[in-house]
C-alpha positions as CSV (number, residue, x, y, z in Angstrom):
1,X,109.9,80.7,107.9
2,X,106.6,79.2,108.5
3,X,105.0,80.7,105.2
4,X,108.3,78.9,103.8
5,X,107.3,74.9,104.7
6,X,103.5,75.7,104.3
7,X,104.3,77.0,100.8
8,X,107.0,73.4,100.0
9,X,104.0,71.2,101.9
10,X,101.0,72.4,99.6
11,X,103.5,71.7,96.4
12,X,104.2,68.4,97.9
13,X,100.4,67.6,98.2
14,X,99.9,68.4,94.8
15,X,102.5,66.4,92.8
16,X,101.4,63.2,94.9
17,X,97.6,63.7,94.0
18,X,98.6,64.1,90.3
19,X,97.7,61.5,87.7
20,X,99.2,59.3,87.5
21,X,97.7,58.0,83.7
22,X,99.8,57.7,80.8
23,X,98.9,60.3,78.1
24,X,97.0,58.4,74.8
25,X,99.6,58.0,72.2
26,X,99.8,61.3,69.7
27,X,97.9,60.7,66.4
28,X,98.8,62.8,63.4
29,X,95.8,64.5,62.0
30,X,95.0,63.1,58.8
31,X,94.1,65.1,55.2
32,X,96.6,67.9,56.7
33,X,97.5,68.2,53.1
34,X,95.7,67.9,49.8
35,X,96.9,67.2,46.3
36,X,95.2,68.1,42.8
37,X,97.0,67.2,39.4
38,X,96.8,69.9,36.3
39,X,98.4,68.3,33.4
40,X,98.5,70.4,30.1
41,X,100.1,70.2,26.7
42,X,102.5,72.3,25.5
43,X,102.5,73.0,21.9
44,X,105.0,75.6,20.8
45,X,108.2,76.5,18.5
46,X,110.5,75.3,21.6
47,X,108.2,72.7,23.3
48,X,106.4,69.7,22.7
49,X,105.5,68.3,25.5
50,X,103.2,68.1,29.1
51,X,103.2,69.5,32.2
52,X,102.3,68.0,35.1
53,X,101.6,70.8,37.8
54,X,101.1,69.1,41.4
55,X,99.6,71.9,43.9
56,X,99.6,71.1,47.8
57,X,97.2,72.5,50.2
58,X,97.7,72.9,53.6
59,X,94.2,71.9,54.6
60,X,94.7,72.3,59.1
61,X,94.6,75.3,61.4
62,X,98.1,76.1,61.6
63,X,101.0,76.9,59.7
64,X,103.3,74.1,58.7
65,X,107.4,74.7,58.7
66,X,109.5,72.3,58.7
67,X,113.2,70.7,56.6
68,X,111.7,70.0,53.7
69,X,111.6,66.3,53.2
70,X,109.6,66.0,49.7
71,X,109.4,62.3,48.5
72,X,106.9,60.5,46.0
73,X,106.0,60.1,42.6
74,X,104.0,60.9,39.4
75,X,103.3,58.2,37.3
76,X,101.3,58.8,33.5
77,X,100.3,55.4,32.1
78,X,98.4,54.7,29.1
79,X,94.7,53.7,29.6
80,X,95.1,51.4,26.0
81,X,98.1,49.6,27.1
82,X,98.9,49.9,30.7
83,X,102.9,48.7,30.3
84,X,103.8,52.0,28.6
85,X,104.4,54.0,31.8
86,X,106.5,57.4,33.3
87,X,107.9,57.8,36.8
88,X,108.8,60.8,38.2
89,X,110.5,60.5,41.7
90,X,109.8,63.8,43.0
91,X,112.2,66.1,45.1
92,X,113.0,69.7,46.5
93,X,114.3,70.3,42.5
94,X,111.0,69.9,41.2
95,X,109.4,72.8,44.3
96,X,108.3,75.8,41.6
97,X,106.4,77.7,43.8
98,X,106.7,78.0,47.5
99,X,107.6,79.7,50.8
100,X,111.0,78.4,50.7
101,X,113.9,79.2,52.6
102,X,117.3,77.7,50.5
103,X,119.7,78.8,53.4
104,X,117.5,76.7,56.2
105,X,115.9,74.3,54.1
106,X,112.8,75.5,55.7
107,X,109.2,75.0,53.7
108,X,106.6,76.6,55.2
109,X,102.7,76.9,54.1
110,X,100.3,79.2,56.1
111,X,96.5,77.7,56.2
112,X,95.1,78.0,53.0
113,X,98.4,78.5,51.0
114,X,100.3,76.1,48.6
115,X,103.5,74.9,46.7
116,X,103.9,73.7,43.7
117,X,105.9,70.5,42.5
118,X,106.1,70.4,39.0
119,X,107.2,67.6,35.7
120,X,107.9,68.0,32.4
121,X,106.9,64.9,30.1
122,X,108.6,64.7,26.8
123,X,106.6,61.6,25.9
124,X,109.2,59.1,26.9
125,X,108.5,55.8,29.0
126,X,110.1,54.4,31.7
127,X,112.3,52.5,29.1
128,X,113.7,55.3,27.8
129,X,111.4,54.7,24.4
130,X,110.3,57.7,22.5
131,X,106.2,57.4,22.1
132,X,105.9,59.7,19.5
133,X,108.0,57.3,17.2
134,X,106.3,54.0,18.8
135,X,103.2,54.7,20.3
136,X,101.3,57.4,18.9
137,X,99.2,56.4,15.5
138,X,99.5,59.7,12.8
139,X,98.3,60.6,10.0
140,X,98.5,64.1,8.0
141,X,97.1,66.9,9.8
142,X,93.5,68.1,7.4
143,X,94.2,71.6,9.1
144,X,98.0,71.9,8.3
145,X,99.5,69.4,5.5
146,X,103.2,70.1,7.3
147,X,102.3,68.4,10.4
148,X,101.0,64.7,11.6
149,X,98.5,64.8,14.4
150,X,98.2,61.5,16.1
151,X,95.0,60.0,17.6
152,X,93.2,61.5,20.8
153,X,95.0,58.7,23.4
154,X,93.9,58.7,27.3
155,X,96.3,58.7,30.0
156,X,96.0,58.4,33.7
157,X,98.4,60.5,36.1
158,X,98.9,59.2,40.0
159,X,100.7,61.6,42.7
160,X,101.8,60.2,45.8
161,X,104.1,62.6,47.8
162,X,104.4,63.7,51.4
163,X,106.4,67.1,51.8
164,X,107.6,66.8,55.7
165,X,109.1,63.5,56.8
166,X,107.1,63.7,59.7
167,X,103.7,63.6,57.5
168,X,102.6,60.5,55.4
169,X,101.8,60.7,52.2
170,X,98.9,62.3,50.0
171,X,97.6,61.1,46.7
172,X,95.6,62.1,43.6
173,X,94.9,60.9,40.4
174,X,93.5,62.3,37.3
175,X,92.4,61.4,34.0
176,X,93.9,63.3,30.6
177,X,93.3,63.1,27.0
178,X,95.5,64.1,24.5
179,X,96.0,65.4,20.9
180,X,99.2,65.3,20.3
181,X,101.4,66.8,17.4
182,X,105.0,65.4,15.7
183,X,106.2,68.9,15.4
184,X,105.5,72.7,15.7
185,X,104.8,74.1,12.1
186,X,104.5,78.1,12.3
187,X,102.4,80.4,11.8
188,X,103.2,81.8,8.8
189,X,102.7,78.6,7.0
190,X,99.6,77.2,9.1
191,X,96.7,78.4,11.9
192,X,97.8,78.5,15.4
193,X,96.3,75.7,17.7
C-alpha cells in the first residue's frame, strides 16, 4: 500500500515541475518539393503539337502520403507578344506517372521519387484562337515543298502547383523555342524530321 501512494506522489511531483511553455508554432519545411518543366514538340502523322511534362521531386527525408489535393497551373506565353497566352489549370486527370492509389485517393512519393503532371498544347490561346492560322509567320518548307514551316518563335512556360493541400505551392519556369510545322507530310514523299 505504501509503494502504492509513494509511486501516485512521485507522478504528482513531476507533472507540477513540467513546463509550463507553450510549444513554438509548427513551421512547414520549405522546398519539400521541386518542379522542372520538359516541354517538347511532337511532330508526327497523328500529332502536332507540345508537351508540357511537369516532374515533382520529393526533395525531404521522409515519404509524403497524403489525399491528393493537386492545384495550379501551366501557362506558355509568347516572348514577342506577351497577350497571346495558355492556361492549364492542373488536376489529379493530368497525374501520368505516380504512386497512386485510385480507391483511397492516396499519392505517395518516397525521398527521391517523383510524379508526373502532364499538358498537351495544340497551339491554341486562352481565347480559343488557333496560332497556327494567326500567329505563326510560314513560308514553304526548302526541305519538303508539301509543307510550310513557320519561323523559330520563343515561348516561356510557368508551373505553379502544390500536390497536398497541406503544402504550398512550387514553381518553375522555363524558356522554349520552336520550329513549328502546318502539317505532317510522310515519308514517302519527304525526309523525316
Amino acid at each position: 500500500m505504501r509503494f502504492h501512494w509513494v509511486h501516485l506522489a512521485c507522478v504528482t511531483v513531476v507533472f507540477s515541475i513540467s513546463c509550463d511553455e507553450a510549444l513554438p508554432p509548427r513551421t512547414n519545411p520549405s522546398n519539400l518539393i521541386v518542379v522542372t518543366l520538359q516541354p517538347s514538340y511532337v511532330y508526327s502523322q497523328f500529332e502536332n503539337d507540345v508537351i508540357i511534362n511537369l516532374t515533382a521531386i520529393n526533395k525531404f527525408d521522409e515519404t509524403m502520403s497524403d489525399r491528393i489535393g493537386i492545384a495550379g497551373t501551366i501557362v506558355v506565353t509568347s516572348d514577342r507578344d506577351t497577350s497571346v497566352h495558355k492556361t492549364y489549370q492542373l488536376s489529379s486527370t493530368n497525374l501520368v506517372h505516380g504512386n497512386f492509389n485510385a480507391f483511397t485517393g492516396t499519392l505517395t512519393i518516397d525521398p527521391g521519387d517523383s510524379v508526373v503532371l502532364q499538358v498537351r498544347w495544340n497551339f491554341t490561346d486562352d481565347s480559343g484562337n488557333s496560332l497556327i492560322s494567326s500567329f505563326f509567320h510560314y513560308s514553304v518548307d526548302r526541305a519538303c515543298q508539301e509543307r510550310d514551316v513557320a519561323m523559330q518563335e520563343s515561348f516561356s512556360i510557368a508551373a505553379k502547383m502544390k500536390l497536398y493541400s497541406q503544402l504550398g505551392y512550387a514553381q518553375s519556369q522555363t524558356p522554349f523555342t520552336i520550329v513549328q510545322y502546318d502539317r505532317f507530310v510522310g515519308p514517302h514523299d519527304c525526309i523525316p524530321l
